[in-house]
ZAVOVO-555874 format. One record per residue (C-alpha): chain; residue in one letter; x, y, z; residue number from 1. Coordinates in steps of 0.2 Angstrom, whole numbers, plus 5000, padded with zeros to 4 digits. Layout:
+---+---+------+------+------+-----+
: c : r :   xx :   yy :   zz :   k :
+---+---+------+------+------+-----+
: A : a :    X :    Y :    Z : NUM :
...
+---+---+------+------+------+-----+
This chain:
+---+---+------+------+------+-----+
: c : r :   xx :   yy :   zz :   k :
+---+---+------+------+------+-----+
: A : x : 5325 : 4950 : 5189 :   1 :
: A : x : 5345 : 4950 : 5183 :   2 :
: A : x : 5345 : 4944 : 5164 :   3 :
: A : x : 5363 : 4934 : 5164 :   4 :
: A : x : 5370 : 4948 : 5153 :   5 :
: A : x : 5370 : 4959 : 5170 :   6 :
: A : x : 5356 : 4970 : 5168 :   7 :
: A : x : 5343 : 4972 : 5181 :   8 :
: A : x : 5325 : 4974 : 5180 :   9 :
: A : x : 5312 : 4978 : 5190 :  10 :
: A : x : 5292 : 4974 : 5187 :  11 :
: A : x : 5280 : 4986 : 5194 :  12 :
: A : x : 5264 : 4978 : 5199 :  13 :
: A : x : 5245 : 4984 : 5195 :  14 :
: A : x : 5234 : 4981 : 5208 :  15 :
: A : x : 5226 : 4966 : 5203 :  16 :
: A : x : 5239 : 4954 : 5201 :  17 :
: A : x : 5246 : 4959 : 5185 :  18 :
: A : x : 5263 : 4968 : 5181 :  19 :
: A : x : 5267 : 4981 : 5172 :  20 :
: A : x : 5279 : 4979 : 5157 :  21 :
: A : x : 5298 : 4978 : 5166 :  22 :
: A : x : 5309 : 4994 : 5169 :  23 :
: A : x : 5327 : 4992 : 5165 :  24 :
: A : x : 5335 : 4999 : 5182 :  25 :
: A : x : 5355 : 4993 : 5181 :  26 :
: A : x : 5366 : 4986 : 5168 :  27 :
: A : x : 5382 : 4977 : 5171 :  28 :
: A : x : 5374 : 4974 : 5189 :  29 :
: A : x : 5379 : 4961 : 5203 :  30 :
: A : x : 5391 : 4948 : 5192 :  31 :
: A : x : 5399 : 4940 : 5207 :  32 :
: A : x : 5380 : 4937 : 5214 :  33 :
: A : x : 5374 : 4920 : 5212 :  34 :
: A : x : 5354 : 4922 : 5220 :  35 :
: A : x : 5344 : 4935 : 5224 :  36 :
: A : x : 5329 : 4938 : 5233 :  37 :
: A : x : 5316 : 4951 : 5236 :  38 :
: A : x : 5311 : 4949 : 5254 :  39 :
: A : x : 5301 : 4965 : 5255 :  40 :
: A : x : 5303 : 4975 : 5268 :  41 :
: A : x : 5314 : 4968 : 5281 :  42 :
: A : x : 5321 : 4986 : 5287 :  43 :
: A : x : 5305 : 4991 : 5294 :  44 :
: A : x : 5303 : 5008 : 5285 :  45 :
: A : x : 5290 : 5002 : 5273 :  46 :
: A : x : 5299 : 5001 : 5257 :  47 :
: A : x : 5306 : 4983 : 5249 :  48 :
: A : x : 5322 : 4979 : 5250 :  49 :
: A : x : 5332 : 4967 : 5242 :  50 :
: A : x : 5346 : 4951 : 5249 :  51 :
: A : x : 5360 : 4945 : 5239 :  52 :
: A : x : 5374 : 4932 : 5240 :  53 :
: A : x : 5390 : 4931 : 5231 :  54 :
: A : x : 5399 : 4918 : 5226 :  55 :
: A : x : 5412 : 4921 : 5240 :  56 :
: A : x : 5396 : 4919 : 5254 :  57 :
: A : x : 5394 : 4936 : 5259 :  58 :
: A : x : 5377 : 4941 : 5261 :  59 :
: A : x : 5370 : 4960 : 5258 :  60 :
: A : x : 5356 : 4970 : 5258 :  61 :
: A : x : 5349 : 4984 : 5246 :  62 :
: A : x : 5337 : 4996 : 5256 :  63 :
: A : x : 5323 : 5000 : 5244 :  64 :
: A : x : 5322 : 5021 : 5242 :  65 :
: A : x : 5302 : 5019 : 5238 :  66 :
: A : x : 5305 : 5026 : 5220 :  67 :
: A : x : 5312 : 5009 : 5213 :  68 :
: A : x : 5329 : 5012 : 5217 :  69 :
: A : x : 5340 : 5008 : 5230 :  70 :
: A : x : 5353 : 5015 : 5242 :  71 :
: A : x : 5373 : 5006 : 5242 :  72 :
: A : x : 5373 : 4988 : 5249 :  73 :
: A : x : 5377 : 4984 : 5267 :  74 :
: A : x : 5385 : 4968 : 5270 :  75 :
: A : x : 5375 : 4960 : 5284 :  76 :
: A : x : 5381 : 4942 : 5283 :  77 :
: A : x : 5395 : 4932 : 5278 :  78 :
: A : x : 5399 : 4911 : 5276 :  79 :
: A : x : 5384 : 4908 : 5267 :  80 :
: A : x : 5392 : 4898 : 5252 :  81 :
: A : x : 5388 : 4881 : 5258 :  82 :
: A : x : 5370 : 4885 : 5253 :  83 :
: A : x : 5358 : 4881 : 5238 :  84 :
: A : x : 5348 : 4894 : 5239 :  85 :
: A : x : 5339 : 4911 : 5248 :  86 :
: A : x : 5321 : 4911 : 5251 :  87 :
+---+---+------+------+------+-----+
């Protein structure tokens, strides 16, 4: 989750479909992105990932390390501005 100050957070679950109190991982993070999503894992190395937009409508993707971090974004997609929303 991005708080609208910029800092990001990421919520570890339990098991049993609790979370875990949230983890502050970034701070000034991602102001030009306007959605996020956590599409788990779509690099097929068995660690989540996330996508982003920005307002220009490029679309990137953060590869999840598998320790709650994530390597630098690659751009995988651009003109995406003329849509509401990611799912």
């Amino acid at each position: 989750m991005r708080h609208k100050d910029g800092t990001l957070y990421r919520y570890d679950g339990l098991g049993n479909g609790l979370l875990k109190d949230r983890v502050k991982m970034y701070t000034n993070w991602g102001a030009s992105y306007n959605a996020i999503v956590g599409v788990g894992d779509i690099t097929g190395d068995g660690k989540n990932d996330l996508v982003l937009r920005d307002t220009g409508g490029g679309l990137y993707r953060y590869d999840g390390k598998g320790n709650g971090s994530f390597a630098p974004r690659v751009k995988i997609a651009s003109g995406w501005q003329g849509y509401k929303g990611l799912f």
